[in-house]
C-alpha positions as protocol buffer text, in pm:
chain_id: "A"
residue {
  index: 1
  type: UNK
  ca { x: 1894 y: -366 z: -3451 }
}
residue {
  index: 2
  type: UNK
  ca { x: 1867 y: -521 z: -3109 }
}
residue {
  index: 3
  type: UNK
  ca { x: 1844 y: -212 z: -2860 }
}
residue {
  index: 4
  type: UNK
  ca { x: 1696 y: -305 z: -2574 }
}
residue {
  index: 5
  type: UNK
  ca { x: 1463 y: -15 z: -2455 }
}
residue {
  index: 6
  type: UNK
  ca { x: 1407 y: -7 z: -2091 }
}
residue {
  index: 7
  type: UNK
  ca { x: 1099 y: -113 z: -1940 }
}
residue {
  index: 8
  type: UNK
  ca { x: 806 y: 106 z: -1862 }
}
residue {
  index: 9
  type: UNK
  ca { x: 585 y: 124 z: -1575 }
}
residue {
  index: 10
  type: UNK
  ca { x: 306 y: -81 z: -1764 }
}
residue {
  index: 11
  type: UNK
  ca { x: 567 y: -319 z: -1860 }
}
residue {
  index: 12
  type: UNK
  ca { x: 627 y: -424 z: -1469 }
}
residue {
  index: 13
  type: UNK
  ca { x: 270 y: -485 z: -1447 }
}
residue {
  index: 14
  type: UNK
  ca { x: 231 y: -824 z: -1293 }
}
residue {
  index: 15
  type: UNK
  ca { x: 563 y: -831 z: -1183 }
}
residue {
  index: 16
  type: UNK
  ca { x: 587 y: -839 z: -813 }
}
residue {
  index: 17
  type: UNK
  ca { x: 971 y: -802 z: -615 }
}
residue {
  index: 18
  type: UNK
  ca { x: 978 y: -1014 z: -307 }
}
residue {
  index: 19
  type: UNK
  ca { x: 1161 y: -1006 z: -7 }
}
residue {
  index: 20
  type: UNK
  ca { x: 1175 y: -1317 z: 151 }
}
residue {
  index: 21
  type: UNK
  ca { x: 1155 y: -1463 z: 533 }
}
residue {
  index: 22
  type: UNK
  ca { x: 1359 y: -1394 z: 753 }
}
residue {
  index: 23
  type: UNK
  ca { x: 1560 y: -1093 z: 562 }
}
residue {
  index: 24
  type: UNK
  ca { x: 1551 y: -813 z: 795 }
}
residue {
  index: 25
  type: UNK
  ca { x: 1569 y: -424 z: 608 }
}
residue {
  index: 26
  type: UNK
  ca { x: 1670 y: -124 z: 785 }
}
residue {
  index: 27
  type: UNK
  ca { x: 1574 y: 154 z: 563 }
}
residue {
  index: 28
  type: UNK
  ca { x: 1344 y: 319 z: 329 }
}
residue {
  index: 29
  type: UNK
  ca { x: 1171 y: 111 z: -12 }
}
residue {
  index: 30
  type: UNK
  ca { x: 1033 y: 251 z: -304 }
}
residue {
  index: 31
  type: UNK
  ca { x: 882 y: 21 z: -558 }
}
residue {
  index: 32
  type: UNK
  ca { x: 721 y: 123 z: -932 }
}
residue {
  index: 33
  type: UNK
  ca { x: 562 y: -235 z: -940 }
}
residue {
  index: 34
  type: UNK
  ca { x: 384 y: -453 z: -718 }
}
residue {
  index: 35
  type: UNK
  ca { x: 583 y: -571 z: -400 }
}
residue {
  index: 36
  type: UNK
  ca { x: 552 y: -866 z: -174 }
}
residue {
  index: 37
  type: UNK
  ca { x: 668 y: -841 z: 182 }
}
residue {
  index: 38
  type: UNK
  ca { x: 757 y: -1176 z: 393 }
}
residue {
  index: 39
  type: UNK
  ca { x: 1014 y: -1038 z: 584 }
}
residue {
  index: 40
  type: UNK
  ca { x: 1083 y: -725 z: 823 }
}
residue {
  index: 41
  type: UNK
  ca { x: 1095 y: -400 z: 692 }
}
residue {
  index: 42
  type: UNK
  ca { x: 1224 y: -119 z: 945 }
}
residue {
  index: 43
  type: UNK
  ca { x: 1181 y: 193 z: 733 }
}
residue {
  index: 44
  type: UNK
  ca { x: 917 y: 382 z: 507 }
}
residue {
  index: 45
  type: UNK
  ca { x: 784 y: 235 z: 218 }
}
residue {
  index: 46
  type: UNK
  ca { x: 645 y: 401 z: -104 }
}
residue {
  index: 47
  type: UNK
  ca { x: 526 y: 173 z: -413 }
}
residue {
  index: 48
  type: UNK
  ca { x: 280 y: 289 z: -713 }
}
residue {
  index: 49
  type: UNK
  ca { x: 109 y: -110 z: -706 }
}
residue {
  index: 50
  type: UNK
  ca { x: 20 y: -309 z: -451 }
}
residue {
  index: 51
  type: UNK
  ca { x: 165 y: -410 z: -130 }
}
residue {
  index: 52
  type: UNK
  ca { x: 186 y: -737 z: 4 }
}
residue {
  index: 53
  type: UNK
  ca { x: 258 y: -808 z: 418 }
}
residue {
  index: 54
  type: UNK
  ca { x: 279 y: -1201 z: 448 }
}
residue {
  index: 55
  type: UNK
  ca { x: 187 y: -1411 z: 738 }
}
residue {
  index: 56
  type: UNK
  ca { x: 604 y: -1346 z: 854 }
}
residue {
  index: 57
  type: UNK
  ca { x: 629 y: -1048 z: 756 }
}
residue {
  index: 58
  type: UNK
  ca { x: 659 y: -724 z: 945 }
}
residue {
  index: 59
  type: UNK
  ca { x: 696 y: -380 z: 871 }
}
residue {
  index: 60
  type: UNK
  ca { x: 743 y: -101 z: 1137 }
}
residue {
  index: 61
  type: UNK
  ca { x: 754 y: 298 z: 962 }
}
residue {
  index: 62
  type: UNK
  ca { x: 507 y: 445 z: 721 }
}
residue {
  index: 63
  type: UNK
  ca { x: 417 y: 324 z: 389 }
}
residue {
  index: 64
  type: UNK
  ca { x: 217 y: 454 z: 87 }
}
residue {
  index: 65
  type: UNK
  ca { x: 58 y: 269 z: -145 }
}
residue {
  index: 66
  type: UNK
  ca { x: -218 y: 199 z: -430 }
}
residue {
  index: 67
  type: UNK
  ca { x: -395 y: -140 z: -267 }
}
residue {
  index: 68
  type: UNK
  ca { x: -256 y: -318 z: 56 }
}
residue {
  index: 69
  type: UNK
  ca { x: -314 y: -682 z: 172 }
}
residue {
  index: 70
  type: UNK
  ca { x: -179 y: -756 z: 540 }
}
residue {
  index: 71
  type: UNK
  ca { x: -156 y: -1075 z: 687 }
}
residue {
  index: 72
  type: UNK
  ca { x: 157 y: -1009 z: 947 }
}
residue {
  index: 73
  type: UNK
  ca { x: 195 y: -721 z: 1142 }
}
residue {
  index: 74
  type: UNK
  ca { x: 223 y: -341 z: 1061 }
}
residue {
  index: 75
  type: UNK
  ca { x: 323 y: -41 z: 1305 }
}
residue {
  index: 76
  type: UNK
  ca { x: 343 y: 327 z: 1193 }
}
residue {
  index: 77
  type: UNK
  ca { x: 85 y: 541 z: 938 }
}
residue {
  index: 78
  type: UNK
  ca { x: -33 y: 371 z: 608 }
}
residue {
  index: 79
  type: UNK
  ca { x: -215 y: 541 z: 363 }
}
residue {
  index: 80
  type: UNK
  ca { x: -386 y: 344 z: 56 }
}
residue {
  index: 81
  type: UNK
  ca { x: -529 y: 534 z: -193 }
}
residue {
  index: 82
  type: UNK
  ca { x: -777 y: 239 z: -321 }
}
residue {
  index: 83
  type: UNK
  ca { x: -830 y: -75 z: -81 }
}
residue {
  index: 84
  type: UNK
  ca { x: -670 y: -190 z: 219 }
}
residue {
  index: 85
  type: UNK
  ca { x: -731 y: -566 z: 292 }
}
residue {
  index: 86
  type: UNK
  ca { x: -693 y: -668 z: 643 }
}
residue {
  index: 87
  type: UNK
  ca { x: -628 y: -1055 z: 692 }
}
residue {
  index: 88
  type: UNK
  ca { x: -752 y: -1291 z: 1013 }
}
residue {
  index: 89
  type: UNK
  ca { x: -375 y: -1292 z: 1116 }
}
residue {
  index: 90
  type: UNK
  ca { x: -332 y: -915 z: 1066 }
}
residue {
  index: 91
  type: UNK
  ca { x: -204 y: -665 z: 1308 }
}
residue {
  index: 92
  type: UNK
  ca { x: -202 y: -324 z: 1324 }
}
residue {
  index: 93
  type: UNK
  ca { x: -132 y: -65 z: 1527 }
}
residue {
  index: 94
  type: UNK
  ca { x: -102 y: 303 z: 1401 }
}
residue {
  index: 95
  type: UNK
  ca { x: -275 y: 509 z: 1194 }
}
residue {
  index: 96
  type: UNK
  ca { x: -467 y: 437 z: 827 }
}
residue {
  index: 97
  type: UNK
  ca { x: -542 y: 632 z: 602 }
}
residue {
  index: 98
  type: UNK
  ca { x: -737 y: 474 z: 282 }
}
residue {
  index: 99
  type: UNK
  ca { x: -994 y: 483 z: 35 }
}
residue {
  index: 100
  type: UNK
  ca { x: -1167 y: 178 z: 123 }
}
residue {
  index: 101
  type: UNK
  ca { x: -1156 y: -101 z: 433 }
}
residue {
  index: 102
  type: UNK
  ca { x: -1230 y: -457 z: 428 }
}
residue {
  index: 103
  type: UNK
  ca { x: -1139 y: -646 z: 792 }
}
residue {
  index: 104
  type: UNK
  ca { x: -1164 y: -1044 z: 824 }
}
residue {
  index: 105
  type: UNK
  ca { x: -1251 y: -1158 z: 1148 }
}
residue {
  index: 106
  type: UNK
  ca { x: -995 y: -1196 z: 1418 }
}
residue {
  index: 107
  type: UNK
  ca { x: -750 y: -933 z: 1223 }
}
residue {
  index: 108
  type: UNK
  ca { x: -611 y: -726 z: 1560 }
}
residue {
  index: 109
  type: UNK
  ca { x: -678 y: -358 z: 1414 }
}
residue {
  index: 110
  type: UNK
  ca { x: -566 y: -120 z: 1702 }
}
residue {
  index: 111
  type: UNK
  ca { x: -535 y: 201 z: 1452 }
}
residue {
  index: 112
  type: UNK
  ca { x: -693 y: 574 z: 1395 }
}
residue {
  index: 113
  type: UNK
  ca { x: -865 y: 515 z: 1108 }
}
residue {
  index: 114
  type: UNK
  ca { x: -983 y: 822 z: 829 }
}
residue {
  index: 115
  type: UNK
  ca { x: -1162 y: 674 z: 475 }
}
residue {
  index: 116
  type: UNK
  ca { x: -1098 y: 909 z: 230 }
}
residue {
  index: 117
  type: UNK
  ca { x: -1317 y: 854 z: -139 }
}
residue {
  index: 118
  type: UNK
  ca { x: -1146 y: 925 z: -469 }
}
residue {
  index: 119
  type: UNK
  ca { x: -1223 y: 1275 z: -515 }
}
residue {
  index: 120
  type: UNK
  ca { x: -1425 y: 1279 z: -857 }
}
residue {
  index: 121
  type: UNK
  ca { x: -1498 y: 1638 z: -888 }
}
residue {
  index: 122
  type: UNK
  ca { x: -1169 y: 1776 z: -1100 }
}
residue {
  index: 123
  type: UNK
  ca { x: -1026 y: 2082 z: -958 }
}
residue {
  index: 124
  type: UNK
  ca { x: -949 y: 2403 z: -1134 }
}
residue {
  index: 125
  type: UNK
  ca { x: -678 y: 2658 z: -941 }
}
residue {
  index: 126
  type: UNK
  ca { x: -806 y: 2511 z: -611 }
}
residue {
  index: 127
  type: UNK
  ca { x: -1194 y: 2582 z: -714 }
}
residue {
  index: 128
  type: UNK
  ca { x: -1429 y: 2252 z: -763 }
}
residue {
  index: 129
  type: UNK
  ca { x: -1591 y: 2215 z: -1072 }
}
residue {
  index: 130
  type: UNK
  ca { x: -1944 y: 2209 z: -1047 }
}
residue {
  index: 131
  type: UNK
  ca { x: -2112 y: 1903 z: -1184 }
}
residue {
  index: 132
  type: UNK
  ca { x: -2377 y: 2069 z: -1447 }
}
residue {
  index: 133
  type: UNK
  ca { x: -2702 y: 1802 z: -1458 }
}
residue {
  index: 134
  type: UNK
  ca { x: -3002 y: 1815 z: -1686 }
}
């Protein structure tokens, strides 16, 4: 009468994990839901929402994410597949990959940097569909 059915991706939604100042991780993250960083990650991290980097926090390894806000600092290879939101405080140094690129003034950005688009065109056993117009 009461089962408790566990809770689906859509159900985390607006849920975001946090790791707090001054915690220090050594090792890899992977996160279904959104994720907010404050502290130091040293390790990959993989989440299917969006990232987080506060003002304190740190991370140093690759990550892979949907969208990506950075205030704090970030060393390794990033790849966002939608937006990537560098703050005044931010620093980077690596390599980005993303879809799209926004950079407040004084953000430190000392990356490679390749914008890839959402690919629209749907593919069909490694052929491109062609778009058929009037």
């Amino acid at each position: 009468m009461f089962d408790k059915k566990p809770k689906s991706y859509t159900d985390l939604l607006g849920k975001t994990n946090r790791i707090v100042e001054g915690t220090i991780i050594k090792g890899d993250i992977s996160s279904p839901a959104d994720f907010r960083l404050d502290g130091h990650l040293i390790g990959n991290f993989e989440c299917k929402g969006k990232l987080v980097i506060g003002p304190a926090g740190s991370v140093k390894g690759d990550v892979v994410c949907k969208n990506c806000d950075i205030e704090g600092k970030f060393d390794g290879k990033i790849q966002v597949v939608e937006m990537l939101n560098l703050k005044s405080k931010a620093v980077i140094h690596g390599e980005v990959i993303c879809g799209k690129l926004a950079v407040e003034p004084g953000a430190e950005f000392t990356a490679t940097c390749v914008m890839k688009p959402q690919v629209k065109n749907l593919q069909n056993n490694g052929q491109p569909v062609e778009e058929k117009t009037a």
